[in-house]
C-alpha positions in Angstrom: 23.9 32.7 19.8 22.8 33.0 16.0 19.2 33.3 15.5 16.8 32.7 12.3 16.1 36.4 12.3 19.7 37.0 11.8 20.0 35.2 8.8 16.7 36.4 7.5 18.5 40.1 7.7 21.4 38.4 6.5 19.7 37.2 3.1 17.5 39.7 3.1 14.0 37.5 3.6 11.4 37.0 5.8 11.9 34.3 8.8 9.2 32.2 7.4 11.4 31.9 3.9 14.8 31.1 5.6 12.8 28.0 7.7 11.1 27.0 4.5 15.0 27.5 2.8 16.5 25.1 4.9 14.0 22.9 5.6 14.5 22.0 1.5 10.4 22.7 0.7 9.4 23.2 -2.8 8.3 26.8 -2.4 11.6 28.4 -2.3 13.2 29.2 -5.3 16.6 27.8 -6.0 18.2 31.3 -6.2 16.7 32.4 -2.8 18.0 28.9 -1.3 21.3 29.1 -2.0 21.2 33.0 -0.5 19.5 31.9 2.9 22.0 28.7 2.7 24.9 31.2 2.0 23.8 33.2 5.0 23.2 30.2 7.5 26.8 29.3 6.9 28.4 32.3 7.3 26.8 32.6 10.8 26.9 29.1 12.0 23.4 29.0 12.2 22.0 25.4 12.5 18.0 25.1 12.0 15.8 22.8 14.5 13.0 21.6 13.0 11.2 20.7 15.8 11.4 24.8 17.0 10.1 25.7 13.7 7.8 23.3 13.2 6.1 23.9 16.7 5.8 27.8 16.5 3.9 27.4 13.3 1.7 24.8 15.5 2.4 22.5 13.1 4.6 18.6 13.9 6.0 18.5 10.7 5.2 14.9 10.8 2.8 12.2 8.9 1.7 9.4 11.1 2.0 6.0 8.8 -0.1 2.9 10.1 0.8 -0.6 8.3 -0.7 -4.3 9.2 2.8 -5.7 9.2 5.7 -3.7 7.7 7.7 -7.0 7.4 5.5 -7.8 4.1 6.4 -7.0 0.9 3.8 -4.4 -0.5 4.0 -2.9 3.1 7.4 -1.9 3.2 7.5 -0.8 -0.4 4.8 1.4 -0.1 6.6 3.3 3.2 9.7 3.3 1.5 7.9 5.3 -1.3 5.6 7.6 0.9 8.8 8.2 3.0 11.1 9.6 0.0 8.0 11.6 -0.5 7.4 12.9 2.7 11.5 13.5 3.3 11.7 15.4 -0.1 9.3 18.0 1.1 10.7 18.4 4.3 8.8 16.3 6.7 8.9 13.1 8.7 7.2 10.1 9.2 6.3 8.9 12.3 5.7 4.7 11.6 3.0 2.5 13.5 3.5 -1.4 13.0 0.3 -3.2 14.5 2.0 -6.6 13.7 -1.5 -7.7 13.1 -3.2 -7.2 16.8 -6.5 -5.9 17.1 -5.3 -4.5 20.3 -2.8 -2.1 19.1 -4.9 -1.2 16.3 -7.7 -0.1 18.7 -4.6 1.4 21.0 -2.7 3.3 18.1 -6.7 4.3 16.3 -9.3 4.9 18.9 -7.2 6.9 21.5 -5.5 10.1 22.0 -2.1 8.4 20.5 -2.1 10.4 17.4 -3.4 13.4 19.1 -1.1 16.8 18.3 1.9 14.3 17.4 1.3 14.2 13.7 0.0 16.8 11.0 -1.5 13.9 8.6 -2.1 10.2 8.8 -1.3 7.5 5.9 -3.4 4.2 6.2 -2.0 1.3 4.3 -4.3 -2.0 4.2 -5.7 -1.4 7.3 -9.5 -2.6 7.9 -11.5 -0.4 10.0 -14.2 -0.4 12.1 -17.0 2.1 12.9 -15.6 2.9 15.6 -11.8 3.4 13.9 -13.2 6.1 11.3 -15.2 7.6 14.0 -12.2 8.7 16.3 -9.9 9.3 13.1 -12.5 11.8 12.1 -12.9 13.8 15.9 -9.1 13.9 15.2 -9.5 16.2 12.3 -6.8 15.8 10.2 -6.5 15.2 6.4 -5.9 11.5 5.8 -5.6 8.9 3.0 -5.9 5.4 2.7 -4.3 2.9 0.4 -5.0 -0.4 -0.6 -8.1 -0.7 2.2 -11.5 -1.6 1.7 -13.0 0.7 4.1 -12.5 4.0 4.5 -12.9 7.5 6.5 -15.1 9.8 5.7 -13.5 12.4 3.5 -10.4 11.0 3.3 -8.9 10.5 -0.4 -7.9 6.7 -1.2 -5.6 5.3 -3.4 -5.6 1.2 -4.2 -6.4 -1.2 -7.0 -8.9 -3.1 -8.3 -8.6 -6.6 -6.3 -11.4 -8.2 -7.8 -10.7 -7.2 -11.0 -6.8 -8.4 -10.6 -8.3 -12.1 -9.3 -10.4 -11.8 -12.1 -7.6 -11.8 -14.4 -5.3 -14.2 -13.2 -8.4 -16.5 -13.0 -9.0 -15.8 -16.3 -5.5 -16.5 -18.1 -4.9 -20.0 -16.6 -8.5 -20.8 -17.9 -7.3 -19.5 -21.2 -4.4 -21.7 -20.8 -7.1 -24.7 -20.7 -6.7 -25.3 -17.1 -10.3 -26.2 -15.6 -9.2 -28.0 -12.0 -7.7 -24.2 -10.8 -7.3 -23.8 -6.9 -7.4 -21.0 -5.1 -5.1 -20.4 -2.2 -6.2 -17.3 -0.4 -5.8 -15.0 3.3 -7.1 -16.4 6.8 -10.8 -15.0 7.6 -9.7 -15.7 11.8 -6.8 -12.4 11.0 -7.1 -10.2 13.9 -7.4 -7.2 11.5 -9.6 -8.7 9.1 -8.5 -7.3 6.3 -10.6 -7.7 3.0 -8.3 -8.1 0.1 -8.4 -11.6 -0.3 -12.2 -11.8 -0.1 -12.5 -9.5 -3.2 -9.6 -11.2 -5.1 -11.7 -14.6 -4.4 -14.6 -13.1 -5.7 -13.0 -11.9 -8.7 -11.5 -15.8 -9.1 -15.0 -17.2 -8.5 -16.5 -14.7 -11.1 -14.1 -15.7 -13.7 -14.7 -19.6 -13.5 -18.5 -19.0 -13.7 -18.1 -17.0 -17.0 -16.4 -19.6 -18.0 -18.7 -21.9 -17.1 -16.4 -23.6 -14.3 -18.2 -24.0 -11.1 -16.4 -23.0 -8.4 -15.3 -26.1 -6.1 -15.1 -25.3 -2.6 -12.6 -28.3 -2.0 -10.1 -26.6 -4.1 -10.5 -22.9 -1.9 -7.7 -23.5 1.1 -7.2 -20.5 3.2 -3.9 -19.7 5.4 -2.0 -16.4 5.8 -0.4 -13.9 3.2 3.2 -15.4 3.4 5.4 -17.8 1.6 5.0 -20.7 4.7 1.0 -19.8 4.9 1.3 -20.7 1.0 3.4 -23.9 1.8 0.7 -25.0 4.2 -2.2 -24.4 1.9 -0.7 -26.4 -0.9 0.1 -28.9 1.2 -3.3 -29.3 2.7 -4.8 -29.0 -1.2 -2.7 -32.0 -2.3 -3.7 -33.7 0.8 -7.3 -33.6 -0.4 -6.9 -36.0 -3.2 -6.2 -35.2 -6.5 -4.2 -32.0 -7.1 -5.6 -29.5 -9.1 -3.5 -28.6 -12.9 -3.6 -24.3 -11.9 -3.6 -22.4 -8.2 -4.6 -18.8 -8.2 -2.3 -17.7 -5.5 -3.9 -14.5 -3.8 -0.1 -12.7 -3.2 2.9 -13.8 -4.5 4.6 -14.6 -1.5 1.7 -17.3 -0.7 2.5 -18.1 -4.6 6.6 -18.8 -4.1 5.0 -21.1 -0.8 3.1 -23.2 -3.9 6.1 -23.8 -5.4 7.7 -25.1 -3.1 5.0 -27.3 -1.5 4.8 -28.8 -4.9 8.1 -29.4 -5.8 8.7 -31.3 -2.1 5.1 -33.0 -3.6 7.6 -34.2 -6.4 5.1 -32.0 -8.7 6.8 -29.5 -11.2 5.8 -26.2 -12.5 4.4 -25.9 -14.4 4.2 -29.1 -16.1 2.2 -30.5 -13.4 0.6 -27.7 -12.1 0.7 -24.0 -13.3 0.9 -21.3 -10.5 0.5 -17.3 -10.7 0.3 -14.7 -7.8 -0.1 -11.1 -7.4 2.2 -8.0 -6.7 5.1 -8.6 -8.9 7.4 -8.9 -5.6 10.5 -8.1 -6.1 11.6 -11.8 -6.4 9.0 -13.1 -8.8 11.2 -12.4 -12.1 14.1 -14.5 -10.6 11.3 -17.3 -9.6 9.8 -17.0 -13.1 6.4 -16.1 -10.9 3.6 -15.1 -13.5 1.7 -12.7 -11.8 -0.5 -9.9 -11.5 1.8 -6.7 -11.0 0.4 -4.2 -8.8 2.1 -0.6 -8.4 2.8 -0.7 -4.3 5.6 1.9 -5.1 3.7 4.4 -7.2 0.7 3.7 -4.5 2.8 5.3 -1.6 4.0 7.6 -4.1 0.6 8.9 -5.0 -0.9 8.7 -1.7 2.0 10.9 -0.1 1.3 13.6 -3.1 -2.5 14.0 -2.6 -1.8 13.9 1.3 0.7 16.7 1.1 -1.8 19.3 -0.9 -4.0 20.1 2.0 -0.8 21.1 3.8 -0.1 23.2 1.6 2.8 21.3 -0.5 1.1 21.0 -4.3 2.1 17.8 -6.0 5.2 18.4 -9.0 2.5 16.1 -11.5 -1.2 16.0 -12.1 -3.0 12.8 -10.2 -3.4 9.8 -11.8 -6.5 7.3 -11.6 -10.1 7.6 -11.7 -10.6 10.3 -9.6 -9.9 13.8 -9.1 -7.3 15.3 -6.8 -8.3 16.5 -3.1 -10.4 19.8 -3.3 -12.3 19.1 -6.2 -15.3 19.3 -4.6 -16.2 15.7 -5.2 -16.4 14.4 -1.9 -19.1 15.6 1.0 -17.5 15.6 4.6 -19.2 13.0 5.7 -18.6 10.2 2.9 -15.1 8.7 1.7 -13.8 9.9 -1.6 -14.3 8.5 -4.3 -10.9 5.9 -5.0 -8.5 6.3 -7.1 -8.1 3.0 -8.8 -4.5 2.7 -10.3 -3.9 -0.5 -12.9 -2.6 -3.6 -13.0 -1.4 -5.8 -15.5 -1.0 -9.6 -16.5 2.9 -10.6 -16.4 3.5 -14.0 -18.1 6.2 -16.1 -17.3 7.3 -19.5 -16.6 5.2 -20.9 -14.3 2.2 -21.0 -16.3 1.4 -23.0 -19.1 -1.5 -25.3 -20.4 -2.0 -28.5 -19.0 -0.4 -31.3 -19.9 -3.5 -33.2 -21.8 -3.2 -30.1 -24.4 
């Protein structure tokens, strides 16, 4: 039976190159691969990662924990940690809470994670004391993305959500609109996630520096999907008279607007303008405005400055407001400071001034 140390005397390397050769990691060069590759065929020797991987004490394996991986910005911002992760040789191992509090506290505050994984990707997921308590005894190098709390010395990656309902706030007021509603996430969520409360806060800012004062009749909450965003429309119109603008706080709960309103007999956006935010992957066929947020380049980022304490250095410099891991920035015992990416204001058809202009 072919063993690595043949093919390391084949090619003339060390073990530890002819793993790192065949597991496709960055560190080899191409020259050297194709030797150790040449040398692996001729003596039909097939690698096991798992063998490898567990005499260096090491899984080779990222743990990944999403809210929901049926949503939109969840899946696209695995799909874009896991080409990362799969690039440089490792896997991912995926945890779905499906938005239970139970599973959270099963998958966080136990020994679940405990030598299965060498790192640990949090996307959107609230925590509690007790969560960033046991992720720290763990002692593995961590980031979050797109969460509003964090773990202690763990790098995060998200955007600005008050800042991005600040801005969509701000261009239907721009458009003349004054009656805007706000359609937002449900406070009773098992995970209590915090995204929608800052992209309220950012809507509510923007009307009071416009000198609008916000109306709590036109603030319906419901959940982050296109029927919660059929329901809250609904209930809004139910209310009276329907409001000229909503502020959707996702773009799924947006494409629910739309449809509430045109089964209201309502168009958009002659009756009533609409905008989201994400930039989902449908809102150009839907003529969504919206406020497009990176989820791609999010995973993307958060999967390069996770790799570097592993000892896998990123092909490009970081991007954001903050420096990369190891910069000294962060004490063990506080979260790093974010690294905010940018969004931006996409105009399209379902937004436009209100009929009286």
């Amino acid at each position: 039976m072919t063993r690595i140390d043949d093919v390391a005397r084949l090619a003339g390397v060390s073990t530890a190159t002819v793993s790192r050769a065949l597991r496709g990691l960055p560190t080899v060069s191409a020259a050297t691969r194709r030797r150790v590759q040449a040398a692996a065929e001729q003596l039909q020797y097939a690698v096991s990662p798992s063998a490898s991987r567990l005499a260096g004490g090491k899984t080779g394996t990222v743990a990944v924990v999403v809210p929901r991986i049926t949503r939109w910005f969840f899946a696209t911002v695995v799909e874009a940690v896991e080409d990362h992760l799969h690039e440089n040789g490792y896997d991912l191992l995926l945890y779905n809470l499906g938005g239970r509090e139970q599973t959270r506290r099963r998958v966080l505050r136990t020994a679940n994670l405990h030598k299965r994984v060498d790192a640990i990707i949090l996307v959107a997921t609230p925590l509690r004391p007790a969560d960033a308590t046991a992720l720290t005894k763990l002692d593995l190098p961590g980031v979050t993305i797109s969460s509003g709390s964090g773990v202690p010395g763990w790098p995060s990656v998200r955007i600005d959500d008050v800042a991005a309902g600040r801005t969509a706030t701000r261009h239907l007021v721009d458009l003349g609109h004054t009656r805007i509603a706000h359609i937002s996430g449900d406070p009773d969520d098992e995970l209590a996630f915090t995204t929608h409360l800052d992209r309220r806060r950012g809507y509510q800012e923007a009307l009071r520096a416009a000198g609008i004062r916000p109306d709590p009749s036109l603030d319906v909450e419901s959940q982050f999907t296109v029927d919660g965003g059929t329901r809250a429309t609904a209930e809004l119109l139910a209310r009276g008279e329907p409001p000229t603008a909503i502020f959707a706080a996702c773009d799924e709960m947006a494409m629910g607007a739309m449809t509430a309103l045109r089964d209201a007999g309502l168009r958009v956006p002659q009756d009533v303008s609409v905008i989201g935010v994400d930039d989902h992957d449908l809102a150009g066929a839907l003529g969504l405005s919206t406020i497009a947020q990176p989820a791609a380049e999010q995973g993307l980022l958060a999967a390069r400055i996770l790799l570097d304490p592993l000892g896998v250095r990123a092909a490009e410099p970081y991007a954001g407001s903050a420096p990369a891991p190891g910069g000294g920035d962060a004490s063990d015992d506080t979260p790093a400071r974010p690294v905010i990416l940018p969004t931006r204001l996409v105009v399209r058809e379902s937004t436009a001034p209100p009929r009286a202009h």
